[in-house]
N, C-alpha and C positions, 0 to 999 in steps of 0.2 A: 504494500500500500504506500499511497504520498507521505510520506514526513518529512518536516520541517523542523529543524530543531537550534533555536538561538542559543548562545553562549556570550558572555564575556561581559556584562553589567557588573554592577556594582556601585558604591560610593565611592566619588569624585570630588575633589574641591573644584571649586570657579577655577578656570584658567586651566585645567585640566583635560586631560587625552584618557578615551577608550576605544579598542576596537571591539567589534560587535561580529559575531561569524553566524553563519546559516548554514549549517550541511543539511543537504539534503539526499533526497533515496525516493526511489519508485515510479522515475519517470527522468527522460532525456532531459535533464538540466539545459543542457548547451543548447537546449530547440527554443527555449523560453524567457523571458521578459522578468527580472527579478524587482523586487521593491520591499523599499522600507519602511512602513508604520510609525508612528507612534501614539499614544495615546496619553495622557494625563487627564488625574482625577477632574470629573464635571465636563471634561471636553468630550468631542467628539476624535474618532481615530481620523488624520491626517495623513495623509501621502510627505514623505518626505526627502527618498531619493527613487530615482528608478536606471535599471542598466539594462539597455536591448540582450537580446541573444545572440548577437553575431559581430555587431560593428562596436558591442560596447558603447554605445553612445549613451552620457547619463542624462540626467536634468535633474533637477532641483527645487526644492523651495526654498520660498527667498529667508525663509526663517534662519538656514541653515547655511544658506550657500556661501561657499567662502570658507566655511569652516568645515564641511561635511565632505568626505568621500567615499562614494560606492564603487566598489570592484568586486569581480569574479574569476575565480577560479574553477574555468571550466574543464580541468582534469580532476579536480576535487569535486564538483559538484558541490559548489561551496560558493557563497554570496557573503561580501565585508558591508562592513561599514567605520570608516576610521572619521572617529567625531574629536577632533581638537578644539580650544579654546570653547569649551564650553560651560554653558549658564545656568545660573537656578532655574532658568524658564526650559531648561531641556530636560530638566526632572520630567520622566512617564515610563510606560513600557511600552518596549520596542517590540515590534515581529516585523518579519520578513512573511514575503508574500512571493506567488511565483503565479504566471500566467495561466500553467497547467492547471484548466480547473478550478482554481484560484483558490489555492488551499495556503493556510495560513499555517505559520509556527506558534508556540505556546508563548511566547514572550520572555523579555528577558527584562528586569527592573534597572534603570539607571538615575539612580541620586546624585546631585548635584547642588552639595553642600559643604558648607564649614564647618 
């Protein structure tokens, strides 16, 4: 079956770097369209990066861009997210999303505190 499986949250102070990984299983990774979630308490889930299947082309929201980057590893079957300089406002949890189907990973928590 599809899974999706985030790693790599935790507490962060301000000013701080995480990377954030997706491995995935159950289906041609490299055929599909990978993205990054978030959510925080009372919000709604937001799109936050997305990377094609082929030409790797990403894009971004402006919340993040600048600071945020998504890559793949399509021998790994494996979706990043390497998030530097980041803010109390980037406190939520994160998943990774894949076009196949559109199946989602469990989340991964990322605090972003002193």
């Amino acid at each position: 079956q599809v899974q999706l499986v985030e790693s790599g949250g935790g507490l962060v102070q301000p000013g701080g770097s995480l990377r954030l990984s997706c491995a995935t299983s159950g289906f041609t990774f490299s055929n599909h369209e990978m993205n990054w979630f978030r959510q925080a308490p009372g919000n709604e889930r937001e799109l936050i990066a997305r990377i094609s299947a082929h030409d790797f082309t990403t894009d971004y929201a402006d919340s993040v861009k600048g600071r945020f980057t998504i890559s793949r590893d399509n021998a790994k079957n494996t979706a990043y997210l390497q998030m530097n300089s980041l803010k109390p406002e980037d406190t939520a949890v994160y998943y990774c999303r894949t076009s196949y189907r559109g199946a989602w990973g469990q989340g991964t928590q990322v605090t972003v505190s002193s």
